[in-house]
N, C-alpha and C positions, 0 to 999 in steps of 0.2 A: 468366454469371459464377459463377451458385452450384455449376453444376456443375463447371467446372473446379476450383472452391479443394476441393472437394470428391475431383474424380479428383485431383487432386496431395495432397491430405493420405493420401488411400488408397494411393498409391502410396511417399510415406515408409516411411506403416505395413508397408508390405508388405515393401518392402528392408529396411526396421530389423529386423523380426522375421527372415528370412531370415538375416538377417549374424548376427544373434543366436543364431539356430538353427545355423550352423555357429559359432559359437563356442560352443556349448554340445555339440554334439555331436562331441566330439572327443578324443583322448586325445593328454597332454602327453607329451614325448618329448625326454629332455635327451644330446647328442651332445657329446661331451669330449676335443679334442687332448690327448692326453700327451703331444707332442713339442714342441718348442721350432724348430720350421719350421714355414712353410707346408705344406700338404696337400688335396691333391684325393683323392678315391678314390671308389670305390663303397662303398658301406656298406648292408649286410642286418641285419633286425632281424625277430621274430616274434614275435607276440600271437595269444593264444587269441582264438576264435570269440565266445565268449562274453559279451564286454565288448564287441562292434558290437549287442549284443540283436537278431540276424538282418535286421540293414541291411546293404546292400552301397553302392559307390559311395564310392570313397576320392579322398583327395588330400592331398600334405602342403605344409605353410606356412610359410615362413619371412618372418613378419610378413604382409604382402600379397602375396608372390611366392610364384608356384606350382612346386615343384622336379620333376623328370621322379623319375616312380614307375612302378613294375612289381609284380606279388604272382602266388605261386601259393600255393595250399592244399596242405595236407601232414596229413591226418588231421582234428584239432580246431584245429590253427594254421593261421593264417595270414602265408606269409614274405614281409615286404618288401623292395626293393630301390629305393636311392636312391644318388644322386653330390652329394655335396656339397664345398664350399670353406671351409677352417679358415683363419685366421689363428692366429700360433703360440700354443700352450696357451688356444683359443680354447673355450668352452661353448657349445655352439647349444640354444635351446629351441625347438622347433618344435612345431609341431600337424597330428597325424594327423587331417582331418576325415571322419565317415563319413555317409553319408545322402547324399553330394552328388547332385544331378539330373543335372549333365553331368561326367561325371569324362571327364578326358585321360592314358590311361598312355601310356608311353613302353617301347619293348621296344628295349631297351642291351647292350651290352657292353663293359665295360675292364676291361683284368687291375689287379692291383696289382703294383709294381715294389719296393716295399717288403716286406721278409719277413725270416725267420729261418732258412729251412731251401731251400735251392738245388742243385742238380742239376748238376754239369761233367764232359760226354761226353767230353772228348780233353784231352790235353795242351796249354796254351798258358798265356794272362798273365793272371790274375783281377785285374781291376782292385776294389777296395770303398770304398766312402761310409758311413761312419754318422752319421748324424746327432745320436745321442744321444752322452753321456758313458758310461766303463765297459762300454764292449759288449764281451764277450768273442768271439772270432772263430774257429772253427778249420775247417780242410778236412781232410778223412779222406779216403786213398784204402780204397775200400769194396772190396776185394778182397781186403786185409790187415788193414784199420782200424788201419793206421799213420795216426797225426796227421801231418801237415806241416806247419800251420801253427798258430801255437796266439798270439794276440795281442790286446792291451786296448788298442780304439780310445777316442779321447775325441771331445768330441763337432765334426760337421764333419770331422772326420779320414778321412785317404785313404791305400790302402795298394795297390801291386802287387807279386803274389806270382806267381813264376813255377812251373809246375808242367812237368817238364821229361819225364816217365815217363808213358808212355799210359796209358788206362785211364779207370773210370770214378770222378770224386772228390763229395764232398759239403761244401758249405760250411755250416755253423751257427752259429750267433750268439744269443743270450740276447736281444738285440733288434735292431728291424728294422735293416734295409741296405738297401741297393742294388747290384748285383751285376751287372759286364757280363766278357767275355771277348773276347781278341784274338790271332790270330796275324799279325798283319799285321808288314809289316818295315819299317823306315824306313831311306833316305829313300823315302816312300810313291811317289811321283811316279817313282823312277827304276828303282825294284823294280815299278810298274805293284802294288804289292801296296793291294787297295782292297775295301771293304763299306763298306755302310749301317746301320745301326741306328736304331730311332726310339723317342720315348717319350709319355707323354702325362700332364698333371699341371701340377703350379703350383712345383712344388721339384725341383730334382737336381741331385747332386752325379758328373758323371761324368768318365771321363775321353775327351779329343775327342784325334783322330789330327790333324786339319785343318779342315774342314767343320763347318760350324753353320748350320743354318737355323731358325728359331723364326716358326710361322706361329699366329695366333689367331682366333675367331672375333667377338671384338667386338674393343672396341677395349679396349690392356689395355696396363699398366706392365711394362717385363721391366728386369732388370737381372743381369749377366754377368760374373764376376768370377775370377781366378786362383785357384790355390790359397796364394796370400801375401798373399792378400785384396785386388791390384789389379784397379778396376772397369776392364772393356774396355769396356762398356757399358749406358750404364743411360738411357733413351727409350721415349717412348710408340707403341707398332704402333695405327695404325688398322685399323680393320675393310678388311679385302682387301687388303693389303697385310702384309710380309714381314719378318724381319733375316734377310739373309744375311751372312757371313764364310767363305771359302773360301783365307784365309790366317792359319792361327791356329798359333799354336806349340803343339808336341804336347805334351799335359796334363791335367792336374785343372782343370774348373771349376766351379762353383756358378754355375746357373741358378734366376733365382727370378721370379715373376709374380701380380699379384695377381688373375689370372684366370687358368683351364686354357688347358695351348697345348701343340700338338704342335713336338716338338724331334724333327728328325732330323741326324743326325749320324754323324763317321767321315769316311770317303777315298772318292769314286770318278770311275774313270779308263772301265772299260770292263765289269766282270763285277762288278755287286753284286745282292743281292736281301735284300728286307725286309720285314717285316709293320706297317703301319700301323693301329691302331686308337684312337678317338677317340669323344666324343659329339657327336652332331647333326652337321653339316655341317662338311667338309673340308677344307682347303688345301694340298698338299705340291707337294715336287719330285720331276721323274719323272727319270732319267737315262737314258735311250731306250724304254721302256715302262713301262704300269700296267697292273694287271689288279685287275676288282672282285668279290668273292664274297660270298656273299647268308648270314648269318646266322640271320633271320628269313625267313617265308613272306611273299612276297608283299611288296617293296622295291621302291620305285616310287624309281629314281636318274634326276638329270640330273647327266651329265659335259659341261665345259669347258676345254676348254685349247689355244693356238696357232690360236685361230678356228675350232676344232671343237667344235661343241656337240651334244649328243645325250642322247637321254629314251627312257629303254626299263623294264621289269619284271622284274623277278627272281624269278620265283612260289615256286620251292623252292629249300629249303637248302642249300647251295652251289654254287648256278647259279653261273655264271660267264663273264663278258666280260671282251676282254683288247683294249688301244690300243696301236698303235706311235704313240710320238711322236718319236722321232728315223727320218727319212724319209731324211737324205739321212747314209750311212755311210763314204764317198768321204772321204780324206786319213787323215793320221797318227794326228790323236787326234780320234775320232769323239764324246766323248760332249758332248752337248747337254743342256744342263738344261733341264726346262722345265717353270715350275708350272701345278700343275691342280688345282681344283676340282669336289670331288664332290657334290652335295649329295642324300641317303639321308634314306626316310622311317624307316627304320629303320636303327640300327646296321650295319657291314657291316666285312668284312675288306679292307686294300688291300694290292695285292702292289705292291711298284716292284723293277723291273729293272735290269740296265745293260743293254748292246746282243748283248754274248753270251751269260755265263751260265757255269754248271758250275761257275767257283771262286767259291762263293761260300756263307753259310751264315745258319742262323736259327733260335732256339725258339721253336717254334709254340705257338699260343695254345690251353689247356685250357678244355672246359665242365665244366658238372656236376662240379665238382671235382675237375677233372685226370682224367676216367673217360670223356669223349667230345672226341672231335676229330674234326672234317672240311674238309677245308684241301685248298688246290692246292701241288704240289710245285713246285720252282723249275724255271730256261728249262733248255733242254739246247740245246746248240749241237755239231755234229759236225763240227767244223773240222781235227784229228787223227785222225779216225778216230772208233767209236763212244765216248760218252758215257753212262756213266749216273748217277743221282742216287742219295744214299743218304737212305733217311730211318730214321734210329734210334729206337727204342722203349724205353725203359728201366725197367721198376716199381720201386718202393720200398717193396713189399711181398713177401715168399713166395707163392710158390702164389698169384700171378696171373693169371687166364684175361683172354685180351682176342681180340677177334674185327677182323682187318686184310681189310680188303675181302670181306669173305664167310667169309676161312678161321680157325679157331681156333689159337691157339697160347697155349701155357702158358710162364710164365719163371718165376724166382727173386727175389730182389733184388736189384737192380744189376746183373741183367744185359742184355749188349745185344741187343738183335733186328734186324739189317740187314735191307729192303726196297730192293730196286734199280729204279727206270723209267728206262725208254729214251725218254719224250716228254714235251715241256714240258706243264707245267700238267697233270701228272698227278692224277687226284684219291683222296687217301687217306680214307677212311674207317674209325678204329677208334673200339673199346668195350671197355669193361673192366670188370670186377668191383671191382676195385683204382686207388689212384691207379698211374698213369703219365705218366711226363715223354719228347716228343715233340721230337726234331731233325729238320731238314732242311740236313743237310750238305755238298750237293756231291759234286761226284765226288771218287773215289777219292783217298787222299792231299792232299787240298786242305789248301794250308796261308793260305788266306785268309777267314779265320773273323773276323766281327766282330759281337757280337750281343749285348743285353740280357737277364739271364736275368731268368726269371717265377718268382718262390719260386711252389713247390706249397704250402709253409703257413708261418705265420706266429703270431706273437701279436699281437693286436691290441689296435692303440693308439690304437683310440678308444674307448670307455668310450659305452656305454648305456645310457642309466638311463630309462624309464616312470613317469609320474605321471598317479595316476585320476584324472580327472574332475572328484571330489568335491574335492579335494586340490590344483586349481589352483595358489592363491595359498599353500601351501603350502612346506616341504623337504624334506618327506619324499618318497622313493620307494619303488616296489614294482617288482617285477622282471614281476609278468603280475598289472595291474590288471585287476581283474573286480567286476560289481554286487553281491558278495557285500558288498566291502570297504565299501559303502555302508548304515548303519542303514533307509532310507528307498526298499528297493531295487523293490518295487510303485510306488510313487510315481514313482520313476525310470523305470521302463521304460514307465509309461504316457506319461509326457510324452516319449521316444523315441521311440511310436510316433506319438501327433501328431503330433513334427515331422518324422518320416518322412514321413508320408503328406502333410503341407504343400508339403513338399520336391517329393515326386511328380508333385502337382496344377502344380506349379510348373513342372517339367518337363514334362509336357505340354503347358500351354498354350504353353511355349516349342515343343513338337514343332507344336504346331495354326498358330502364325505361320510356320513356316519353311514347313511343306505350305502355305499360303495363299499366304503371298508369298515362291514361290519364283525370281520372276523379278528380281529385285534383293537383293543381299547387309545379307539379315536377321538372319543373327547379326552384325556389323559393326556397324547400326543398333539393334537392341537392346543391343550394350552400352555404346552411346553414351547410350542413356535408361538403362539402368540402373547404369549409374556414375553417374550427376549425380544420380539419386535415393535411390542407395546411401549417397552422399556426403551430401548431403541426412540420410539418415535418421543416419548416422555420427554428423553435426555434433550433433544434436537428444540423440542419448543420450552422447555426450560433455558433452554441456552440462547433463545431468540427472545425473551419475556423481555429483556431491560430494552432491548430495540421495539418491540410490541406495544408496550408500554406509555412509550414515548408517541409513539405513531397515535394510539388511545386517547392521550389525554388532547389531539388536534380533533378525533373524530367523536368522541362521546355526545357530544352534544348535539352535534347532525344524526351518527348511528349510533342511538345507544344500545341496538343486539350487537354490534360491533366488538366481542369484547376481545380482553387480551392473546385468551388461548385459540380465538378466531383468527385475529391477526397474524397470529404466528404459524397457525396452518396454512394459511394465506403466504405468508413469504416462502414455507418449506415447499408449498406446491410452486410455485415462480424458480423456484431451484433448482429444483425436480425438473421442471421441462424445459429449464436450461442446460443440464445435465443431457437431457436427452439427446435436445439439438446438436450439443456438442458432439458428442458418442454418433447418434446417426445425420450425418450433415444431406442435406440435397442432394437427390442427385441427377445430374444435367443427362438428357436424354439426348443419344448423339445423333444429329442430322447428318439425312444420306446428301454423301457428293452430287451437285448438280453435272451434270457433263452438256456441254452444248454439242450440237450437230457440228460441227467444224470439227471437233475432236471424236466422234461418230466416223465420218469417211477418213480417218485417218487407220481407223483398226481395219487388217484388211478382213477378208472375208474366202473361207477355204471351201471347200466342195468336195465333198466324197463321197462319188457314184456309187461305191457299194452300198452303204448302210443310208443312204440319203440324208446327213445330218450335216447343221453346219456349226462351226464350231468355230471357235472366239480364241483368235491369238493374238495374246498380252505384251509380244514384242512388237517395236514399231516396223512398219512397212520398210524403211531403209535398211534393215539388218533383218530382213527375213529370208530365209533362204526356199529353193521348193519344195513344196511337199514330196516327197517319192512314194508312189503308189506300187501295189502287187503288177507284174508287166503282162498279167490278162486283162485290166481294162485300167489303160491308161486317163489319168488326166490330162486336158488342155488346156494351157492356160494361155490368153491371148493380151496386145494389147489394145488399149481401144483404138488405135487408127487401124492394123491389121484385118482381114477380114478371113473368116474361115474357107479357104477354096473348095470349089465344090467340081465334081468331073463331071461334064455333059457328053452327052452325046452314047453313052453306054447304059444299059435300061437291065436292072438285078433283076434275076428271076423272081417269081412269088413265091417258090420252092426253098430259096436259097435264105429266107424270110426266118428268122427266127422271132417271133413274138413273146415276150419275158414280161407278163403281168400279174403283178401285187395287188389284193385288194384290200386297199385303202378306207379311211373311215373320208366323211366330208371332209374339205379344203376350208378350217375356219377362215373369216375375213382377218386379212394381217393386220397387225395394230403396231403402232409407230413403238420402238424398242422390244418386240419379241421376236425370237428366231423363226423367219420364215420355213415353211412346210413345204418340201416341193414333190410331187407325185415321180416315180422314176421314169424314165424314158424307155422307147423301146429301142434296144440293140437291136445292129446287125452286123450277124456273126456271117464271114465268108463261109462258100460252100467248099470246094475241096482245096482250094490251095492254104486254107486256114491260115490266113497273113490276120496278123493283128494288126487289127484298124484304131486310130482314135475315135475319140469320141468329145463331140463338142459339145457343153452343158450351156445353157442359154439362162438369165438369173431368172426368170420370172416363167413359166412354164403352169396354164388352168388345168391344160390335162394332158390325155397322153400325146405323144408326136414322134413322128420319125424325124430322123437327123441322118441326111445323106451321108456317106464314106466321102472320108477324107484321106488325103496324102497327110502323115506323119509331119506334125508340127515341132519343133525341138521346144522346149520351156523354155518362158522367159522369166522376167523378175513378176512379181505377184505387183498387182495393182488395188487401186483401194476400189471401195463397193460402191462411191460417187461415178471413177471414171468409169467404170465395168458396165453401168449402167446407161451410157451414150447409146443413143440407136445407131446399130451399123448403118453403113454407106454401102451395102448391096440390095437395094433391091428388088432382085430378082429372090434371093434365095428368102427375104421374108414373105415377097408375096407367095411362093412356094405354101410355105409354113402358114400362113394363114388359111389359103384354101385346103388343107389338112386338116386345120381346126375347125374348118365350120363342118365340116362331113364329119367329125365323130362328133361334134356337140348337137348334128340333129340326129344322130345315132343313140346317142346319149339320154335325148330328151325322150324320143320316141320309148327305148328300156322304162325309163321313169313312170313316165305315162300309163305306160301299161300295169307297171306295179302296182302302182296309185286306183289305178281300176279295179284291180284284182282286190286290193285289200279295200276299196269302200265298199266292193261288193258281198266281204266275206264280214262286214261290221254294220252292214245293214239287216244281213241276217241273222245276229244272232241279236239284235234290237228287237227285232219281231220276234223271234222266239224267249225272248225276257218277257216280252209285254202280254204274250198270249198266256203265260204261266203264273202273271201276276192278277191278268183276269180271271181265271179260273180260280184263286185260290181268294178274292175278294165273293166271288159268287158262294163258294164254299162257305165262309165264316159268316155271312149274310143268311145261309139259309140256317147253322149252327147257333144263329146270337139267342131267337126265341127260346129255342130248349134251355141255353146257361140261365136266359130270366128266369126260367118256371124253375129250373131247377135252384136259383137264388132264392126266390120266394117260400119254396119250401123248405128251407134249412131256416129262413129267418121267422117262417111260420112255428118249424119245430122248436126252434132257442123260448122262444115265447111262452110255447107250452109247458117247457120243461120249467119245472123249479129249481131256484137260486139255491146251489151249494156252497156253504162256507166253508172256506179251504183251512185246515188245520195244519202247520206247519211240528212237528217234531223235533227236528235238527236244526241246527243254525245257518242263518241268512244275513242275506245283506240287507240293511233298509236303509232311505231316505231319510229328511230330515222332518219332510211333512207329516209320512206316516209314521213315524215316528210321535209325532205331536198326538197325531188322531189317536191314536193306539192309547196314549197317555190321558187325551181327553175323553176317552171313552168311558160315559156312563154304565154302560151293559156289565162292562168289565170289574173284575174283584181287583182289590188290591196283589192278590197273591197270582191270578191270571196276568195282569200286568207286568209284574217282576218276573215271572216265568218265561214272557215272551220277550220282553226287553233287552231281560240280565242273556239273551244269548242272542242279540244282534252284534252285526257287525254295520261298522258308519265309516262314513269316506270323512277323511280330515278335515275336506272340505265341509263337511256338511255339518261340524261337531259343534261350530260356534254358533250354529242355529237353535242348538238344541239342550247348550249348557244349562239355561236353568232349568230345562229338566231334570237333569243330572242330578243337579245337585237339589231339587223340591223333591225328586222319589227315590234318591242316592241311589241311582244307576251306574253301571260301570259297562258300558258297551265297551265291544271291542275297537281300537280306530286303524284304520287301513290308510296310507298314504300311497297317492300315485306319483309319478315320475311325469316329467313335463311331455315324453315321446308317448309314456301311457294316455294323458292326456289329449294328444292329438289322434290317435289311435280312437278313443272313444266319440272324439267328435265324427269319425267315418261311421262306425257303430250306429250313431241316432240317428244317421241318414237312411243308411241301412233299414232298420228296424222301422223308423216315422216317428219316434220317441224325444224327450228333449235330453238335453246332456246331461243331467243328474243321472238320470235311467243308465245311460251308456255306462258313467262311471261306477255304476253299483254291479254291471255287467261285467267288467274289464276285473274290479274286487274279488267277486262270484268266482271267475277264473283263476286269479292272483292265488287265491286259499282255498280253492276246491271247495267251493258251495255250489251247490245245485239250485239254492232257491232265491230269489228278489224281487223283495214287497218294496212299489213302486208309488208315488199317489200319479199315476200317470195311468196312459192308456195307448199303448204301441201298438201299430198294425201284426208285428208278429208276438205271439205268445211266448215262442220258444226258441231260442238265439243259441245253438250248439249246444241241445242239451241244458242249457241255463234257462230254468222255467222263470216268465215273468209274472210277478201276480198282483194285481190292480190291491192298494188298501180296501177297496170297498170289499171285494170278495174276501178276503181276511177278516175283517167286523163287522 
């Protein structure tokens, strides 16, 4: 039980500090509708390096909800990129956390619809939205820079402006709009005049030909309203399901949601095409086909629609698959709606069709700031005779260079560049030095244009504002908080990198459960334990905040990282190891009893001639009784005045002699509290009258000795080991016993001696026979060394000769992270040689953050192989082994792990070939 309350109180601690350490390492981050609507967008923001104090591992937080993030580096910044949802004139505070162990980015795309400054290729009906009051509005035809239209929206307001002279116009505005174009003719139905358009967001004011579909991905409020401000409707979309209306009278309306949703919208009968983009997972309608293009590398999509479901990969940037869903095209008006569900691990472009194609039109979606596009051009159908599409190119800049499928071309500003294909699903690829604005218009003379423009730029109306650290509970902001703004900033970056490295350890052990138990869903299970202990540790420092607080407002000023939720991990840990204490107390190591010598000669001391042992009785000498022995050899026990009598004058045969010897190991020296060792004596046994004799035992005995016959002593009472040890008062019978001793210890010595002889003599010779064996095999390798030179020389004479083969690898390997580089810097090499040998490497975990921006500059996808901390030490044996450094080892240990045979090294190891595991230097590779 003690260990449980024990792992539960540790495991509080553990989440409390954790939750505290991302709430401490974070920067605040305040996001501000200007407008008086709803708003979804993407929003990018960027902060210097310098204020993560060289932590990586992001994520941002809106209270407990984790919102989709993206970043790349650009010099000493770092640019983020996030989608968030405003309510009108809404402030969001959020938190950038840095340090996290498992971060999740999301790689996104959605334009903004909202903008200032818009782009109109041809002649037709500019429909506009402004949402704010006082927007000033004008279009220039940019060929003359005559104005056409010059007007002050208020806010909500909707205008159609027809522009009736071809050419290319610009629309601008002081503040954002929304801006769509149309040539379609009404009645839509009987002129067959139809497109699609689509949007994606939480607000829009557009105007709708007929058609309205509003799909969402949870479940969300929408409400739908005229431009006289009557609701058509206002109801709740559950998640997978739809609003459609496909009888709406032609007009202005405000669509509003208080979740993002895609709205598509417009007329279609039989020829439309449009571009679909949205975040995470899709719903729309097809009107005879879709087609999906891949954004990102490596887009793992499953498509559903009409009982067709299908999962496939999209490895490179605008791959591309295309569905018919209108199957049966048989009768008058062929087109078939039908919704489909896309669901993309990444962002993705969708194209919808109608069943033919050619009148039909679209602006296509800008990256990199209107400077990259790569997109499929619309269907072509050759039903009249040839067909082809046009797709226009427009900069808004002078002295544009941009590069269209391989070939360069330079333009002006505002001027057009037609590109023609003759096949559906053509794929365009340009670049540009300059922004550029991209159509896809249809063939020739198409006068059925219906399509959302994307402003190229904008001023933006959401307001940014960073707040340090230090500064939390603060109003004030700074524009790029850094540890300078901090008095305390040593202080600070230490307590950074503890909780770095806490963070770390943290993550690992999260990596060591998932490798252990990977056959059941462990991440799933651990955040089921670490929510309820997270919550757990939540509750404990919420409960400690008004005492925290208090403690706060003494130290702010001395600590200002000191903050509340520090404090109060601070007291729960002071708890915790009070609890401890408590639970496990000291504990006193028991000291042994001294005993003095005084209570030593008080224990007496027994003797037992058989087994020679002496043995330790625990009753005292006054209450001891005698030992009674077998009555073939009795004990004597005497006291110290008594003396053992001895008979003179009668001389035992040497016949009658029985000699009874044990051999014994040495006589250690006795050391003061061990039981003394005593060698046994020799008996003598009568010869025929067989009277049992005693036998008198003397305490201290070197070696062996005879002990004359005695007459039969009766027992007395036992005595202690002081008195026992008085020297008798005869004599006669010690000097006896003496001269006994000295004739066997020079009998003794002499034995020894001899032994001693024998055995230096038998280890002197087998010195000399080591030494003459170790000569003869030194003369041996002495006359051998010349031949190994020559024959050195010639093997290194032949490598010389021979020419350098370049090794071709086939199968997959493991590689480093250098050769890896080389491989990638390598001029010799094709692009497609490259990807071939790369796309089937295998990388040590270790080695992947070396070689990340490659990854993602030649959108690679190695395999990554993690080792375990015993694999790890395992490999450092391996480099010794081998002569290699430890990168080498652990590509070795990998090699093994997954059964590869092969690993390209930038090294150069004494052995080539490590069990079968061929090593192969990068040079001989390239």
């Amino acid at each position: 039980m003690k260990k449980f309350i024990i792992f539960a109180l540790i495991c509080v601690l553990v989440f409390g500090y954790v939750h505290t350490s991302r709430s401490q390492s974070v920067v605040n981050i305040v996001f501000e509708n200007t407008l008086n609507i709803k708003v979804a967008k993407t929003v990018s923001f960027s902060i210097d390096k310098s204020v993560f104090n060289g932590l990586t591992g992001f994520e941002l937080l809106d209270g407990q909800n984790r919102l989709p993030l993206s970043f790349t580096e650009k010099g000493n910044t770092i640019i983020f990129k996030t989608y968030l949802n405003f309510s009108p004139l809404e402030k969001k505070n959020l938190k950038l956390a840095y340090g996290v162990s498992n971060p999740q980015y999301v790689e996104f795309f959605v334009p903004d619809y909202y903008g200032t400054h818009f782009i109109i290729p041809t002649s037709c009906n500019v429909n506009v939205f402004s949402p704010s009051s006082d927007n000033n509005v004008k279009i220039i035809k940019k060929d003359t820079n005559k104005i056409y239209f010059d007007i002050i929206l208020n806010e909500k307001g909707f205008k159609t402006i027809k522009l009736l002279e071809d050419g290319v116009y610009e629309l601008v505005s002081n503040r954002p709009v929304l801006v769509s174009i149309s040539t379609l003719t009404a009645p839509f139905d009987k002129n067959s005049s139809d497109d699609i358009s689509s949007l994606y967001g939480a607000y829009f004011g557009i105007y709708i030909p007929k058609f309205l579909f509003i799909f969402t991905q949870d479940n969300a409020h929408i409400r739908v309203e005229d431009s006289e401000g009557k609701i058509v409707t206002e109801s709740d979309i559950a998640e997978g399901s739809f609003y459609m209306n496909t009888n709406l009278k032609e007009g202005f309306y405000i669509i509003s949601s208080d979740k993002p949703v895609l709205v598509e919208y417009g007329y279609a009968s039989d020829n439309v095409f449009a571009t679909i983009l949205g975040l995470g997972n899709l719903e729309f309608e097809s009107f005879g086909g879709f087609g999906v293009s891949s954004i990102f590398k490596d887009t793992e999509i499953s498509v559903e629609f009409g009982g067709v479901k299908k999962t496939f990969t999209l490895k490179d940037v605008n791959d591309f698959e295309y569905f018919e869903t209108q199957l049966d095209k048989t009768g008058n008006n062929p087109l078939k709606m039908v919704p489909v569900k896309v669901n993309a691990s990444k962002s993705v472009v969708i194209y919808t069709y109608g069943v033919y194609g050619n009148t039909d039109a679209e602006q296509l979606p800008g990256f990199n700031n209107f400077t990259k596009y790569d997109f499929r051009a619309g269907k072509v159908t050759n039903i009249y005779g040839e067909r082809k599409r046009r797709v226009v190119v427009i900069p808004v800049s002078d002295d544009t260079s941009f590069y269209a499928n391989g070939s360069k071309y330079t333009q002006g500003a505002y001027e057009k560049k037609e590109f023609l294909f003759n096949e559906s699903f053509s794929r365009v690829d340009i670049s540009s030095n300059k922004q550029i604005v991209v159509f896809d218009l249809g063939i020739a003379k198409n006068r059925e244009i219906f399509s959302t423009l994307i402003p190229y730029k904008t001023s933006e109306f959401i307001k940014i504002s960073t707040v340090a650290p230090s500064q939390e509970s603060g109003n004030n902001t700074v524009n790029n908080p850094s540890p300078s703004d901090n008095e305390s900033t040593q202080e600070k970056s230490l307590l950074e990198k503890v909780k770095g490295t806490i963070l770390s350890i943290v993550g690992k052990i999260m990596e060591f459960f998932k490798n252990t138990f990977s056959g059941f869903d462990v991440a799933y299970t651990f955040s089921i334990i670490a929510s309820f202990f997270k919550n757990i540790s939540l509750k404990i420092l919420e409960f400690l905040k008004p005492l925290s607080l208090q403690i706060y407002n003494y130290t702010k000023n001395y600590l200002p990282n000191l903050t509340p939720d520090l404090i109060s991990s601070i007291i729960s840990l002071a708890v915790l190891l009070i609890l401890l204490v408590i639970l496990f107390p000291k504990r006193h190591n028991k000291k042994i009893k001294e005993v003095s010598f005084k209570e030593i000669k008080k224990k007496p001391i027994v003797f037992d001639v058989k087994d020679i042992e002496i043995r330790e009785i625990e009753k005292p000498v006054e209450g001891a009784k005698p030992v009674e022995e077998k009555a073939e050899v009795p004990v004597i026990k005497l006291k110290p005045e008594e003396k053992a009598p001895v008979k003179e004058g009668k001389k035992i045969a040497e016949e009658q002699i029985v000699k009874e010897e044990k051999i014994l190991r040495p006589i250690p020296q006795k050391r003061f509290g061990e039981k003394p060792i005593i060698e046994p004596t020799k008996i003598i046994k009568p010869s025929e009258k067989k009277e049992e004799k005693p036998i008198i035992k003397v305490e201290e005995v070197k070696e062996k000795e005879e002990v004359p016959q005695t007459k039969p002593v009766e027992a007395v009472e036992e005595v202690s080991f002081a008195d026992f040890a008085q020297p008798p008062e005869d004599t006669e019978t010690l000097k006896k016993t003496e001269e006994v001793k000295k004739v066997e210890e020079v009998a003794e010595e002499k034995k020894e001696s001899s032994q001693k002889e024998q055995f230096r003599s038998t280890f002197d010779e087998l010195l000399s026979k080591l030494e003459k064996e170790k000569q003869e095999q030194t003369e041996k390798k002495e006359a051998a060394e010349p031949i190994k030179e020559d024959v050195s020389k010639a093997k290194e004479e032949k490598l010389i000769s021979e020419p350098h083969v370049k090794i071709e690898l086939k199968d997959r390997f493991v590689i480093d992270a250098a050769s890896f580089r080389k491989i990638f810097e390598n001029d010799k090499l094709s692009k497609s040689e490259k990807d071939n040998i790369l796309n089937r490497a295998f990388v040590a975990a270790s080695e992947k953050a070396k070689i990340n921006d490659i990854i993602l500059e030649g959108g690679y996808k190695p395999a990554v192989i993690a080792l375990s901390q015993i694999e790890e030490r395992l490999a450092e044996d391996i480099a010794k082994r081998i002569g290699s450094n430890i990168t080498t080892a652990f590509n070795i240990l990998i090699a093994k792990k997954i059964r590869v045979s092969d690993v390209v090294v930038d090294d150069n190891p004494k052995i080539k070939n490590y069990q079968n595991t061929r090593i192969i230097s990068i040079e001989e590779m390239i």
